[in-house]
C-alpha positions in Angstrom: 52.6 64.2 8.4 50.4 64.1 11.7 50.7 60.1 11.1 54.0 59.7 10.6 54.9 62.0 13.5 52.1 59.8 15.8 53.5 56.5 14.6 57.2 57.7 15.5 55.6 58.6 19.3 56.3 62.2 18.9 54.9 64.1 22.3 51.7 65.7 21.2 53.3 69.2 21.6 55.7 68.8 18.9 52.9 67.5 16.8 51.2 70.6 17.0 54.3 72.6 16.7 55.8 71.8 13.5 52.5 71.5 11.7 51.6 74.8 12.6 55.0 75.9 11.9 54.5 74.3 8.3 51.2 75.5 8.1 52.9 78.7 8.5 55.4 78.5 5.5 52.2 77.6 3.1 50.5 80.6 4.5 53.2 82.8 3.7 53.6 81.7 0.1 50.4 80.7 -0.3 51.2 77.1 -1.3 50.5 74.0 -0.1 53.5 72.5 1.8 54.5 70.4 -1.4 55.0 72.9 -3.6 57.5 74.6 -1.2 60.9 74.1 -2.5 64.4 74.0 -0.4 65.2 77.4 -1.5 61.9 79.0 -0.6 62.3 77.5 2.5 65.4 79.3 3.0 64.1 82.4 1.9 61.0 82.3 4.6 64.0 81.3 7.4 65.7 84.7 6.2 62.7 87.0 6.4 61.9 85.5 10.0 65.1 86.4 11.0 66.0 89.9 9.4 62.2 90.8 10.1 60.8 89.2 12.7 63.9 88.0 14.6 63.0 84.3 14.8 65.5 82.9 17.2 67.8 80.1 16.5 65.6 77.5 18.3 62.3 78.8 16.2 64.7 78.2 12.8 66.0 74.9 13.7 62.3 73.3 15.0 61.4 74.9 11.0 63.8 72.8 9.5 62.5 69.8 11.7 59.5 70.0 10.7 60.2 70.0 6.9 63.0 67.2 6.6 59.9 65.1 8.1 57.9 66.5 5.5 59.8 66.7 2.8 62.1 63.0 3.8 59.6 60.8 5.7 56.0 62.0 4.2 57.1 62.8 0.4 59.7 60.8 0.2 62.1 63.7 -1.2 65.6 63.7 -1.0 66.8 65.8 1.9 70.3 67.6 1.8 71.6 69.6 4.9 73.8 70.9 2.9 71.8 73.1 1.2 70.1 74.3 4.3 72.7 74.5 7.8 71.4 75.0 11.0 72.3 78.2 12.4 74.4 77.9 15.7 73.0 78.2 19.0 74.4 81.1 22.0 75.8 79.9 24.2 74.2 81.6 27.5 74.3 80.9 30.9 71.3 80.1 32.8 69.7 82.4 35.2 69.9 80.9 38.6 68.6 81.8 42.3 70.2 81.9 45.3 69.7 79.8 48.1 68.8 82.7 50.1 66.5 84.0 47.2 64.6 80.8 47.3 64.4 81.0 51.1 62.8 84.6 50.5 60.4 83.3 47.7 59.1 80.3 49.6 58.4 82.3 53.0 56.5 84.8 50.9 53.8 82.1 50.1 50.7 81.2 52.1 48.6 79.4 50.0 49.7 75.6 50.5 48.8 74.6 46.8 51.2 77.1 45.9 54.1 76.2 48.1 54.2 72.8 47.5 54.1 73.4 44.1 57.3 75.6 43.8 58.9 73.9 46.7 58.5 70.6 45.2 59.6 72.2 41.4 63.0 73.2 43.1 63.0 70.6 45.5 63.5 67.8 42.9 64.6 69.6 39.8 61.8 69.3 37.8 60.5 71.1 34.9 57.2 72.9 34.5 55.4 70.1 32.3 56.8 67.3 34.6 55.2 68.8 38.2 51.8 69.8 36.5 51.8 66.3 35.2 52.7 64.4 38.8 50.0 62.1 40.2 49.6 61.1 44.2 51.2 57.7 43.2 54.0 59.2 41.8 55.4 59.8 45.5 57.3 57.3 46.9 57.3 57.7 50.4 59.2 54.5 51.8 62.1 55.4 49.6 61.9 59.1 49.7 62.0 59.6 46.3 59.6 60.9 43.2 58.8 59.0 39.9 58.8 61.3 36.6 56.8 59.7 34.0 57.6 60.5 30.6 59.9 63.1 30.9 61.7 65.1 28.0 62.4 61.9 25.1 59.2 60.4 27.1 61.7 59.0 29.8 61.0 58.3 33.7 63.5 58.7 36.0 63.6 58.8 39.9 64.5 62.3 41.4 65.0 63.0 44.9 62.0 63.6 47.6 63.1 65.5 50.6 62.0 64.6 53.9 61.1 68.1 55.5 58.3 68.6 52.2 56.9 65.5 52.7 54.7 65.9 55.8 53.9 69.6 54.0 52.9 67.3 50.3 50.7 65.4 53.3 49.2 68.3 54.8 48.5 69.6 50.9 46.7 66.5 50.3 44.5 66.3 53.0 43.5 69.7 52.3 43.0 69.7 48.5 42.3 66.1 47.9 43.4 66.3 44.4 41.5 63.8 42.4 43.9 62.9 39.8 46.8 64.8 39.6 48.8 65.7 42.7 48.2 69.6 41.4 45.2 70.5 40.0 43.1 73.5 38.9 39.7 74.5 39.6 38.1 71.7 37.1 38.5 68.6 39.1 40.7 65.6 37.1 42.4 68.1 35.0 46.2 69.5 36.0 47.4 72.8 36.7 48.1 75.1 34.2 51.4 76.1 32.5 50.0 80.2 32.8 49.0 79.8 36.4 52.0 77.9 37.7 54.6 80.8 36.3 51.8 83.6 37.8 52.3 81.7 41.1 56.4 81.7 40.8 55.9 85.4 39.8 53.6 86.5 42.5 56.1 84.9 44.8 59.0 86.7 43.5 57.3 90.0 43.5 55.8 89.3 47.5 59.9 88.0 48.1 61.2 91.3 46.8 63.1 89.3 44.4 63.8 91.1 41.3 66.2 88.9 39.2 65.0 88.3 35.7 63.9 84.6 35.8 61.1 82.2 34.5 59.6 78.9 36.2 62.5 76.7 34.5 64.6 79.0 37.1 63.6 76.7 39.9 65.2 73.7 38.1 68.8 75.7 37.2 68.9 76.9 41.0 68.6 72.8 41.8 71.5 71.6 39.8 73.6 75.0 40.5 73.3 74.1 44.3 73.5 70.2 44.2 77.3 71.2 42.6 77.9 73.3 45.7 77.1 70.8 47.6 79.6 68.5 46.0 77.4 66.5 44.7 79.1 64.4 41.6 77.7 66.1 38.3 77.0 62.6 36.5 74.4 61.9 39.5 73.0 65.5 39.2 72.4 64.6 35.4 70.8 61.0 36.1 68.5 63.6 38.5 67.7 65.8 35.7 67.2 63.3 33.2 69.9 64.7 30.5 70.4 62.6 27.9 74.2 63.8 27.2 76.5 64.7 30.3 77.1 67.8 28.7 73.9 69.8 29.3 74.6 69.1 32.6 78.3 70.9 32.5 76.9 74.0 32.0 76.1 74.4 35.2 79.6 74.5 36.6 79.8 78.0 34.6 77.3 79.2 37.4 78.6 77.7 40.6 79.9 79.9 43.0 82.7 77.7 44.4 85.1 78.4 47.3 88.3 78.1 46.8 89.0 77.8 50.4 87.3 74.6 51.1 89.0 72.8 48.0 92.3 70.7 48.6 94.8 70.6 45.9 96.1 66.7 45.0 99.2 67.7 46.5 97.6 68.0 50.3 96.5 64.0 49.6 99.9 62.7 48.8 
């Protein structure tokens, strides 16, 4: 299963997730994976659920995981009828304000740490994509910032604001960052996942900012004020990197529009 997932260039996250998610299913049977059948399968999903309360997205990355298993690795005929995936809630992201952000980047004096968050909102991107930035990912001359291998391992161009850039420049005379832009105390290796959320959170707490909210925040309150702006939502999704136009809608339910500075079609004729 680890092959076929390597061959088919899976990220090495959802490697490790759904065969520790199978690995999961033997160990509660106490099987090995191929002796698990479609309707034991279905029986784990329901305990996980009534007992545990797996959420929908823990349920569907289950399934995943065994149509690979099951389809691609034993070569088993796979039905989805016989197992549905269950459907998803459809909630609204949590999102800052503009003067919330304002408060949460003031709070910070460490420069590392500023740049960091600043850069996260900045440019919309999501926790594994800043960690993973490198000094050459900046492009200064164009004012703009390479993602490599974002989410579906694909780069994209995001924007680079021009009153971070000198603070990015300051950061990276100060740190001199070996290999990635942001890095931790071991020289080489990036910052980690845990310590970039403790920063946001430290922030928020110094900022007086209470609002329940999680790194992935940052890149919400980005796309929720580029709309604001005006900004056309089919650039804001090239910006993202969305793969469908319609994860990108769902920020319009969050917008806080004004009515007032909208023309109706009848004003243009």
């Amino acid at each position: 299963m680890y092959e076929e997932m390597l061959v088919r260039n899976y990220s090495p996250r959802t490697i490790s997730t759904y065969i520790s998610l199978v690995s999961a299913v033997s160990k509660h049977f106490g099987k090995i994976p191929e002796q698990i059948s479609i309707g034991k399968l279905k029986e784990y999903l329901f305990h996980k659920v009534e007992v545990n309360k797996m959420s929908p997205s823990g349920v569907n990355q289950t399934i995943s995981a065994f149509k690979i298993l099951f389809k691609d690795v034993l070569g088993r005929s796979w039905d989805p009828v016989r197992i549905k995936r269950p459907r998803r809630p459809q909630l609204l992201p949590s999102v800052f304000s503009k003067e919330e952000i304002s408060l949460i980047l003031n709070s910070i004096r460490n420069r590392k740490h500023y740049c960091l968050l600043a850069l996260t909102y900045a440019s919309g991107l999501r926790l594994n994509e800043v960690i993973s930035l490198k000094p050459c990912d900046i492009d200064s001359d164009r004012m703009q910032l390479k993602v490599r291998g974002g989410k579906g391992y694909k780069d994209r161009y995001t924007l680079l604001p021009k009153g971070l850039l000198e603070r990015l420049r300051e950061y990276y005379r100060y740190y001199r960052p070996k290999t990635y832009l942001f890095e931790g105390r071991t020289p080489g290796k990036p910052y980690s996942e845990k310590s970039a959320q403790c920063v946001l959170k430290k922030a928020m707490e110094c900022a007086g900012v209470t609002k329940h909210a999680s790194f992935h925040t940052l890149r919400h309150s980005f796309a929720t004020h580029l709309l604001e702006q005006g900004t056309n939502v089919r650039l804001i999704q090239e910006l993202l990197g969305h793969k469908s136009l319609r994860t990108t809608t769902v920020y319009l339910h969050v917008t806080n529009l004004n009515p007032a500075q909208i023309k109706s079609p009848l004003d243009e004729l």
